[in-house]
KOLZAMI-794947 format. One record per residue (C-alpha): y negated, z negated, x. Coordinates in steps of 0.1 Angstrom, whole numbers. Each point is the difference from the previous one (the first is absolute). Layout:
REM KOLZAMI-794947
+-------+-------+-------+
:    yy :    zz :    xx :
+-------+-------+-------+
:     Y :     Z :     X :
...
+-------+-------+-------+
This chain:
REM KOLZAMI-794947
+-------+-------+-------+
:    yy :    zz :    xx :
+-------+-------+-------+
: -1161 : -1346 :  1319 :
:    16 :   -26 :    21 :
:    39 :    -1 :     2 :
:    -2 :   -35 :   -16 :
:   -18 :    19 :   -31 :
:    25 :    29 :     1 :
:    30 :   -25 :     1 :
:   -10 :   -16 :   -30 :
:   -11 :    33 :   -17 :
:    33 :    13 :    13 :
:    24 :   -20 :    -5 :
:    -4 :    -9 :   -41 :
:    -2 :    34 :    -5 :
:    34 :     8 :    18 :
:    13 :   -25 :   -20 :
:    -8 :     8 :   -32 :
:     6 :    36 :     1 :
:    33 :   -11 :    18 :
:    10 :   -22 :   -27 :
:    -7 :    30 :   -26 :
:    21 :    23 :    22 :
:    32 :   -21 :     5 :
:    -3 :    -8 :   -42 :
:    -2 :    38 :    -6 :
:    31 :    12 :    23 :
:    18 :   -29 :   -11 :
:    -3 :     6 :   -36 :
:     5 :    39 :    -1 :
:    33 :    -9 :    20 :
:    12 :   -13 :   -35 :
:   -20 :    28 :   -22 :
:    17 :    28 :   -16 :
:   -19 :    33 :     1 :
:   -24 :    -1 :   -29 :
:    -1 :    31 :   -24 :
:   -33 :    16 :    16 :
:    15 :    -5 :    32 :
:    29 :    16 :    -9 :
:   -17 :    33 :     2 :
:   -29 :    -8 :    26 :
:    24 :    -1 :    28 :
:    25 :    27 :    -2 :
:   -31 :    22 :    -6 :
:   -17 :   -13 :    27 :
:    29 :    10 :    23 :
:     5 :    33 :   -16 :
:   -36 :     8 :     5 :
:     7 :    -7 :    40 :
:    34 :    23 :     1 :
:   -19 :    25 :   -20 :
:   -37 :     0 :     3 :
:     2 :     7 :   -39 :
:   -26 :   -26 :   -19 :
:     6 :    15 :   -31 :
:    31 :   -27 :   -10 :
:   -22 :   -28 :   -15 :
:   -32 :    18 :     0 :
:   -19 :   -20 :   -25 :
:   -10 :   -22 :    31 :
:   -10 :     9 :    32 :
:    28 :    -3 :    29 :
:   -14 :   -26 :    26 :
:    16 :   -32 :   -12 :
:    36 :    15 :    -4 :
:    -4 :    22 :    34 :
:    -9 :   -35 :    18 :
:    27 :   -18 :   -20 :
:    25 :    23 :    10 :
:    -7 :     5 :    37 :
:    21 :   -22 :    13 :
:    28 :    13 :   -21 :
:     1 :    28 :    25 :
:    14 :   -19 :    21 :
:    28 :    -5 :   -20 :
:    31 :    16 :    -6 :
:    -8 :    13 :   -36 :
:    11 :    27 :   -24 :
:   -18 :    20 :   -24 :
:    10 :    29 :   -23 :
:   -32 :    19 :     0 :
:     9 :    24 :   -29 :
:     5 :   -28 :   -21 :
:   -42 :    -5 :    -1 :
:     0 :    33 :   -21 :
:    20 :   -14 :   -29 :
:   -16 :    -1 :   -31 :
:    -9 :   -32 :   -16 :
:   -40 :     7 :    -3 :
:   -13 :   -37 :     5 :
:    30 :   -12 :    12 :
:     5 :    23 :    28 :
:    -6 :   -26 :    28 :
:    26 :   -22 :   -16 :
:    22 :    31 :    -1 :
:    -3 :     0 :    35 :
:     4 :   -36 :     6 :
:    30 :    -2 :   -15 :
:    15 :    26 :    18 :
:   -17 :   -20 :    34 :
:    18 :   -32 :   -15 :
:    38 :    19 :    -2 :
:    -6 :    13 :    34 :
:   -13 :   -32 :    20 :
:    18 :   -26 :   -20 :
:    18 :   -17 :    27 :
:   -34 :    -4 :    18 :
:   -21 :    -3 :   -30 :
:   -14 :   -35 :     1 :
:    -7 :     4 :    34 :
:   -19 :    31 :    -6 :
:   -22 :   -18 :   -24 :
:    -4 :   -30 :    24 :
:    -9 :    23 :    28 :
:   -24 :    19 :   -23 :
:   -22 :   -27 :   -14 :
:   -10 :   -14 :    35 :
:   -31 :    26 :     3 :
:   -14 :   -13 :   -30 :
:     1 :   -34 :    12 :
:   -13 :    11 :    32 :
:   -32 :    19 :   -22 :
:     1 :   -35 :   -23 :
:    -8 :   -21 :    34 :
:   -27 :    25 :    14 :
:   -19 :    -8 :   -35 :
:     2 :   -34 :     8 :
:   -17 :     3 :    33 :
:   -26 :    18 :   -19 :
:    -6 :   -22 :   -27 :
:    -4 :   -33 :    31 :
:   -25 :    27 :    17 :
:   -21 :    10 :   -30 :
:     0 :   -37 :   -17 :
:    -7 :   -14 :    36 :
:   -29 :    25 :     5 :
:   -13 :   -14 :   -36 :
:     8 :   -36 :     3 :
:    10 :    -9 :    34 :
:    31 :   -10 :    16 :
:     6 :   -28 :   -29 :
:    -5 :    27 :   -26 :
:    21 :    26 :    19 :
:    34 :   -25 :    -3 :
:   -10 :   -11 :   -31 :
:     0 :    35 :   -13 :
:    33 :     7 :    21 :
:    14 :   -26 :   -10 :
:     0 :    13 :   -40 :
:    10 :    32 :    10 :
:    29 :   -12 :    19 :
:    13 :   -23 :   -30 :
:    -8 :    25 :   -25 :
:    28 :     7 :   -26 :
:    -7 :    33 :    -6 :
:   -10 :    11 :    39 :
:    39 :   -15 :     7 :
:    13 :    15 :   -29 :
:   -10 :    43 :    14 :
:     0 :   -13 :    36 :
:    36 :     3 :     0 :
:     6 :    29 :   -21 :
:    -1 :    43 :    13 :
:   -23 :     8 :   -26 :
:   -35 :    14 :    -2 :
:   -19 :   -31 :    -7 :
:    -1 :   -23 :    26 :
:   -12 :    32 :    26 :
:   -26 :    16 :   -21 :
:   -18 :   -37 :    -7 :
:     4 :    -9 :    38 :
:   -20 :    36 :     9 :
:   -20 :    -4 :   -28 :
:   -16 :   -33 :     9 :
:    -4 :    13 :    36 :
:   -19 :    30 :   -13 :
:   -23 :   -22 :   -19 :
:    -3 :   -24 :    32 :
:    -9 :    27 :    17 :
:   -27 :    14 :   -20 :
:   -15 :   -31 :    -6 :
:    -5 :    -2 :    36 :
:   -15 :    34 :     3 :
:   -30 :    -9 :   -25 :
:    -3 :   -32 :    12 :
:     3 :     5 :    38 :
:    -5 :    42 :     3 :
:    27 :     3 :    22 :
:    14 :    25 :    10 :
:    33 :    -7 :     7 :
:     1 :   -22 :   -33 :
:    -5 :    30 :   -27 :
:    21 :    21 :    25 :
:    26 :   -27 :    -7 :
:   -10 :     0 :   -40 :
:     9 :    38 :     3 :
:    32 :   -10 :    20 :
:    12 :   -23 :   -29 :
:   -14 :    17 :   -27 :
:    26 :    29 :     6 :
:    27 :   -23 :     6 :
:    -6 :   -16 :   -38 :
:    -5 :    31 :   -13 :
:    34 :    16 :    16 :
:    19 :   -33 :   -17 :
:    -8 :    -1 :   -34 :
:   -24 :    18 :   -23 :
:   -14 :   -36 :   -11 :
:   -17 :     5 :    31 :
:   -24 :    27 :   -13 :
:   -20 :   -30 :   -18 :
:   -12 :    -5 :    39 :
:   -25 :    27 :    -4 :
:   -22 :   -16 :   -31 :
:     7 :   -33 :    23 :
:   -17 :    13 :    27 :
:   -27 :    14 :   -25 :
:    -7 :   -33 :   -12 :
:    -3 :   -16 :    33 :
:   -25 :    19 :    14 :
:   -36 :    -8 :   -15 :
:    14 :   -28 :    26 :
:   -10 :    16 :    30 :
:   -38 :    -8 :    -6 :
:    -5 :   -34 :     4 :
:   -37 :    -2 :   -11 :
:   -14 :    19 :   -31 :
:   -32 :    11 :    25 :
:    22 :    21 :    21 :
:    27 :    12 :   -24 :
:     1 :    36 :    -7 :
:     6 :     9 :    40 :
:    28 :   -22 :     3 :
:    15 :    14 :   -33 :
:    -6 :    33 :    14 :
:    19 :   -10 :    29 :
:    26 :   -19 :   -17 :
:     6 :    31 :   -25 :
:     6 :    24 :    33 :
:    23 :   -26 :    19 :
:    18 :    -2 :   -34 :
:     4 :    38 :     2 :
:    15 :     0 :    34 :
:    26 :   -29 :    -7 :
:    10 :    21 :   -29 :
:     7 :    31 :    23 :
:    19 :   -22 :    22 :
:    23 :   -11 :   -29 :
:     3 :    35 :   -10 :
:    15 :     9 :    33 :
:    21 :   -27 :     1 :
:    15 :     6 :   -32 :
:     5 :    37 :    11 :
:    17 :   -12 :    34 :
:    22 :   -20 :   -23 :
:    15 :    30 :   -19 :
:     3 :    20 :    34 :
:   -32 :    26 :   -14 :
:    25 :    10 :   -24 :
:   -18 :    21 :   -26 :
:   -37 :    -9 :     0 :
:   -25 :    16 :    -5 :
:    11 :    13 :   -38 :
:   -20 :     9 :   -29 :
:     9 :   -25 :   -27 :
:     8 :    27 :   -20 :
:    26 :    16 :    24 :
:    18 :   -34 :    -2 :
:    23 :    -3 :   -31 :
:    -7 :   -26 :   -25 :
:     8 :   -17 :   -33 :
:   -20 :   -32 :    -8 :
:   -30 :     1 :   -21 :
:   -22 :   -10 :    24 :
:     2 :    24 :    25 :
:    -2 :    29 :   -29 :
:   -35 :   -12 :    -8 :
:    -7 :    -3 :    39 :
:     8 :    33 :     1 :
:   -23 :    11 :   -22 :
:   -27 :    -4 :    20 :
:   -16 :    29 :    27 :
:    10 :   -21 :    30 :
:    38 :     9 :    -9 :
:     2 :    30 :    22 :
:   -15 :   -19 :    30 :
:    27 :   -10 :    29 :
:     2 :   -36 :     0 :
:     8 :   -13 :    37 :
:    30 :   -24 :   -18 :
:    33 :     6 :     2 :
:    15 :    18 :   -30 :
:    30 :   -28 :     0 :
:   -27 :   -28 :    -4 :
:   -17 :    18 :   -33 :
:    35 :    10 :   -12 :
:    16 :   -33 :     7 :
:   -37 :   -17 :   -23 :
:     7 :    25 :   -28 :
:    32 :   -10 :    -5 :
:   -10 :   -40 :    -1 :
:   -27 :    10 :   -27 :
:    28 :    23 :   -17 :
:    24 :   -33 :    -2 :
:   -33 :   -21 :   -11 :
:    -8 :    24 :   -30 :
:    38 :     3 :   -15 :
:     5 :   -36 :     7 :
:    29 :     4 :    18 :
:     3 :   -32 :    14 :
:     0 :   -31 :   -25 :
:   -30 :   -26 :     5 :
:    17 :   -37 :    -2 :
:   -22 :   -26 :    -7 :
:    14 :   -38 :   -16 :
:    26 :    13 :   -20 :
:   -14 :    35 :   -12 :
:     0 :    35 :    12 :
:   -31 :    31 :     1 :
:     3 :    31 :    10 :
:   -41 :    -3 :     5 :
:    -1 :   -34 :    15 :
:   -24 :   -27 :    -4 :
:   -39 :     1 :    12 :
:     4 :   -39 :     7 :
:    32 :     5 :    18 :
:    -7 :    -9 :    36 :
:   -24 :   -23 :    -9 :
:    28 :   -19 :   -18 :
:    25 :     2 :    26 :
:   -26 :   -12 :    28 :
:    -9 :   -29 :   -25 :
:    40 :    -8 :    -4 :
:    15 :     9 :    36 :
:   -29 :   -14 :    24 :
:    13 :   -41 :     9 :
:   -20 :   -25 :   -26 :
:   -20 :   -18 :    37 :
:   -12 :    29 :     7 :
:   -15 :     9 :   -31 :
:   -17 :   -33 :     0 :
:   -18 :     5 :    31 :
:   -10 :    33 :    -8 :
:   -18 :   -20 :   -33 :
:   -10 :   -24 :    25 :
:   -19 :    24 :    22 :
:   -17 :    27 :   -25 :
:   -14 :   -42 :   -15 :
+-------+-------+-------+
């Protein structure tokens, strides 16, 4: 590529993403911490001072550890017995509270100073979506895509905010760009990369566990002609095993190796679905996960059965929620011109 061609690839892209960035930091200056946030954070530095991920454990630590991070620079105090108040649910915002009293002079700053990761994460995904869309379209489609991501509501909206969101869809989408690259291109370093990312998503958020039927779906992909199909799905399949032991040791270098190797029925659980797991033989059979990770998911799926946390959708409240839910609120929160040219290109 010529530097005339990498100036004008370059140079809109810098731009863009630039623009995104100054309308994130300048925005969060004026944000007050959110209620999610309110917990994130002070967890996510007490799980640094500590190395104790059990405060917030219904999600996985990355995104509050890499929010946090530069906290430690910072002169900050924390009250570490107060994480083993009680409160059940509301532990975290125990804690946070008791964060709040401590820091409050510094408070806003904290927050300020804590959001900046995810807005680094928020423009990585943006380099990602110009590669991917270029690699599909070429350079036109590439800004074209960048450009709606950039200008996205919602992408603005968690870009500036030290929550789990923003970083388990940025490594998410990366794990999928990966792995399409690996059945399309059988490269090496590209499903070494899918494993890469596919522990990072899976260390943010469980959400990220829907990667795995994701990648299952994908992969009749890697044969391109129905002649030659069942070696390349053979090969595909195997490749797809190795990415997944990558993410598995990622995900145990992210808890430190703390516990793995468990039998699920060693691990102490309440929700109904892992009861019925554990009804099957393969109970007694160490699992190379860490015992946090299953602990932390059991406890989601506890919250999930009891409906602990309301479902709010246009004026009413489930503890079940709704199975149309998301596809109202992508209807509802995506920008009318892009829904038009979605219509426009499926036509």
């Amino acid at each position: 590529m010529s530097d005339t061609c990498k100036y004008k690839t370059v140079l809109p892209v810098c731009i863009l993403l630039g623009i995104m960035s100054i309308s994130c930091v300048l925005s969060m200056r004026l944000k007050s911490p959110t209620v999610d946030e309110f917990a994130h954070l002070p967890a996510g530095y007490y799980y640094w001072k500590t190395g104790d991920f059990s405060l917030y454990g219904k999600n996985p630590p990355l995104i509050r550890l890499l929010c946090a991070l530069p906290l430690l620079s910072m002169d900050i105090s924390i009250d570490t017995n107060a994480s083993e108040a009680g409160a059940g649910n509301w532990r975290p915002w125990v804690f946070g509270t008791h964060f709040m009293r401590k820091n409050a002079a510094a408070y806003s700053r904290i927050f300020f100073v804590g959001r900046i990761p995810v807005v680094i994460l928020a423009l990585i995904l943006g380099i990602y979506v110009f590669r991917w869309a270029r690699g599909l379209y070429g350079l036109r489609g590439g800004l074209l895509s960048l450009l709606l991501y950039s200008f996205s509501p919602n992408i603005l909206a968690h870009s500036r905010l030290a929550t789990t969101d923003m970083g388990c869809t940025c490594f998410m989408f990366i794990a999928v760009y990966y792995y399409w690259r690996s059945i399309r291109n059988n490269g090496r370093w590209a499903w070494i990369g899918a494993g890469i990312y596919l522990g990072l998503a899976l260390l943010s958020k469980f959400t990220a566990l829907l990667l795995l039927p994701i990648f299952l779906l994908l992969l009749p992909l890697s044969s391109r002609s129905k002649s030659k199909f069942w070696k390349p799905l053979k090969v595909g399949t195997l490749r797809l095993l190795e990415i997944i032991v990558v993410a598995v040791f990622i995900l145990n270098l992210g808890y430190g190796f703390q516990e793995s190797f468990k039998t699920l029925r060693s691990i102490p659980h309440e929700s109904q679905f892992f009861s019925k797991l554990n009804r099957f033989p393969f109970n007694a059979v160490p699992l190379p996960i860490p015992a946090a990770y299953l602990s932390g998911f059991d406890r989601q799926k506890l919250d999930s059965e009891r409906g602990v946390f309301l479902n709010y959708l246009r004026g009413r409240l489930s503890t079940t929620g709704w199975w149309y839910y998301f596809i109202y609120a992508f209807v509802v929160k995506t920008p009318i011109p892009l829904h038009i040219g979605i219509i426009i290109c499926i036509l």
